[in-house]
FILUMFI-842969 format. One record per residue (C-alpha): residue number from 0; x, y, z. Coordinates in nm, 3 decimals. Example, Ala and Ser with C-alpha at 12.3 -4.5 7.8 and 13.67 -1.06 7.14 Angstrom:
! FILUMFI-842969
i=0 c1=1.230 c2=-0.450 c3=0.780
i=1 c1=1.367 c2=-0.106 c3=0.714
This chain:
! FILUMFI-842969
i=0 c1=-3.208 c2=-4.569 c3=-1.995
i=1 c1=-3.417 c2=-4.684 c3=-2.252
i=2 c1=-3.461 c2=-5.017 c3=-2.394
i=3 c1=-3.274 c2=-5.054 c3=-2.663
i=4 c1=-3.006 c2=-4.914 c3=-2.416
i=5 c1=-3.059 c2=-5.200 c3=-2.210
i=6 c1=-3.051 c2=-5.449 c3=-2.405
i=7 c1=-2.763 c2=-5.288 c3=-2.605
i=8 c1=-2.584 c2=-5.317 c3=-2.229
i=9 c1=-2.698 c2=-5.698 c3=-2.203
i=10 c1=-2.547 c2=-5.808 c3=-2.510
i=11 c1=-2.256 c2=-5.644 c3=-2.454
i=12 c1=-2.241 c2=-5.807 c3=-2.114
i=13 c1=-2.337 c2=-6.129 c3=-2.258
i=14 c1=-2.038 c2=-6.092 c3=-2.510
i=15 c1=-1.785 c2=-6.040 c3=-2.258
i=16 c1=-1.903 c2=-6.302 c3=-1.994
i=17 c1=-1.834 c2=-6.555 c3=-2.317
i=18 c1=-1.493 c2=-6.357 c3=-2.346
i=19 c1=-1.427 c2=-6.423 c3=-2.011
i=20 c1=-1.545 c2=-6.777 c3=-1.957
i=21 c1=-1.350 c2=-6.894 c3=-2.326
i=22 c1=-1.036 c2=-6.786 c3=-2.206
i=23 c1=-1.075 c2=-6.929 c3=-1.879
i=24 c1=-1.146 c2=-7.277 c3=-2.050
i=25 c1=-0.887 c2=-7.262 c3=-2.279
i=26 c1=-0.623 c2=-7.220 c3=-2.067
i=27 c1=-0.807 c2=-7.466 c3=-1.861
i=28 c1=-0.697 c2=-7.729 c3=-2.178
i=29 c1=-0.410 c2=-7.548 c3=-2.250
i=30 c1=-0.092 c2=-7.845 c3=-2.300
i=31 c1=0.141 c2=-7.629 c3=-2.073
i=32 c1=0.226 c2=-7.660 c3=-1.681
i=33 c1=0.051 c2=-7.578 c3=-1.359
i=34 c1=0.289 c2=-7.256 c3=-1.310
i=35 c1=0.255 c2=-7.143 c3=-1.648
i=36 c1=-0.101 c2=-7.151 c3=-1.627
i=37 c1=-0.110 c2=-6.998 c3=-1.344
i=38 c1=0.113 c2=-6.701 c3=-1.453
i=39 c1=-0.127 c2=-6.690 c3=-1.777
i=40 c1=-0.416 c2=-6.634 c3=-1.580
i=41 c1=-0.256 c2=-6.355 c3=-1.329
i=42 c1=-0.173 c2=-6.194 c3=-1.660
i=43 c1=-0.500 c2=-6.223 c3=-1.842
i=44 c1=-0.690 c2=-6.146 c3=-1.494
i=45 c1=-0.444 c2=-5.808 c3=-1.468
i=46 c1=-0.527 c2=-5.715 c3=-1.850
i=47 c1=-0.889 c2=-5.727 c3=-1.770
i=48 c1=-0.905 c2=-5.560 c3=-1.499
i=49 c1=-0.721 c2=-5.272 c3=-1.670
i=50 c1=-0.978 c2=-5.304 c3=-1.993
i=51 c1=-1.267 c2=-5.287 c3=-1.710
i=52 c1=-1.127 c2=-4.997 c3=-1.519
i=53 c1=-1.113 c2=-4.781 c3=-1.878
i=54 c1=-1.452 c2=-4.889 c3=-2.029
i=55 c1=-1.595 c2=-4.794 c3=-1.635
i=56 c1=-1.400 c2=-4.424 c3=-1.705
i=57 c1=-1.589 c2=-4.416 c3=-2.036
i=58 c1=-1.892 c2=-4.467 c3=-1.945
i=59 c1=-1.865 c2=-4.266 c3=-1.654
i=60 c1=-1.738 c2=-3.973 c3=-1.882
i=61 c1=-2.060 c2=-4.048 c3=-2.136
i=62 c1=-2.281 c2=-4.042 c3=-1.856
i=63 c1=-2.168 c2=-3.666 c3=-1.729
i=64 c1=-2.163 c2=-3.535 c3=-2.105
i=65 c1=-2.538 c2=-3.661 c3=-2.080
i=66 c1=-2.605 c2=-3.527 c3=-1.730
i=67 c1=-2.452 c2=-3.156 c3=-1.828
i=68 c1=-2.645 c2=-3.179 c3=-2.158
i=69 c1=-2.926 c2=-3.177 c3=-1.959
i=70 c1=-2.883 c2=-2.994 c3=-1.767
i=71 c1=-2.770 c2=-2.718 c3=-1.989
i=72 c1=-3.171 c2=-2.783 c3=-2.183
i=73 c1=-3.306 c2=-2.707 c3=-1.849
i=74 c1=-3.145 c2=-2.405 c3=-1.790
i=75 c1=-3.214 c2=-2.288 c3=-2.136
i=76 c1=-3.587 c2=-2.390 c3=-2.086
i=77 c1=-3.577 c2=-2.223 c3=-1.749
i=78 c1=-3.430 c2=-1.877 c3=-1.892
i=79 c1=-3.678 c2=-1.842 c3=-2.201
i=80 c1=-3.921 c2=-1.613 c3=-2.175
i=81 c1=-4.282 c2=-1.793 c3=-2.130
i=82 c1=-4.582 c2=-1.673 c3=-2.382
i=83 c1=-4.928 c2=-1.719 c3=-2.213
i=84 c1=-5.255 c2=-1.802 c3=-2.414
i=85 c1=-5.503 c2=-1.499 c3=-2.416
């Protein structure tokens, strides 16, 4: 991965760590009840977990495009005929 990848990826991670730790204290100082916090944060910990599980699939799907990409330049690297120096 290059670098601006990486850091492109820490941001990113960065971002949704603040997401994550927002919510949390806002519902932390939210003027309801125990129960309904509670029920708030099941539902908020279920939605994230189903956001996670489909950016996980996406990257996973961007990843194999890349992989057969490359693989595909090897092959046609590997097939072409080579012209030696005289």
């Amino acid at each position: 991965m290059s670098d601006q990848g990486k850091q492109a990826a820490k941001v990113a991670a960065m971002i949704a760590g603040g997401a994550v730790i927002g919510a949390g204290l806002g519902m932390l100082f939210a003027p309801q009840s125990g129960a309904e916090t509670r029920r708030d944060i099941g539902r908020a910990a279920k939605k994230a977990q189903l956001q996670a599980t489909r950016w996980s699939r996406s990257v996973q799907s961007g990843v194999q495009e890349v992989m057969n990409r490359g693989k595909q330049l090897v092959q046609r690297h590997e097939t072409q005929p080579r012209i030696e120096a005289a």
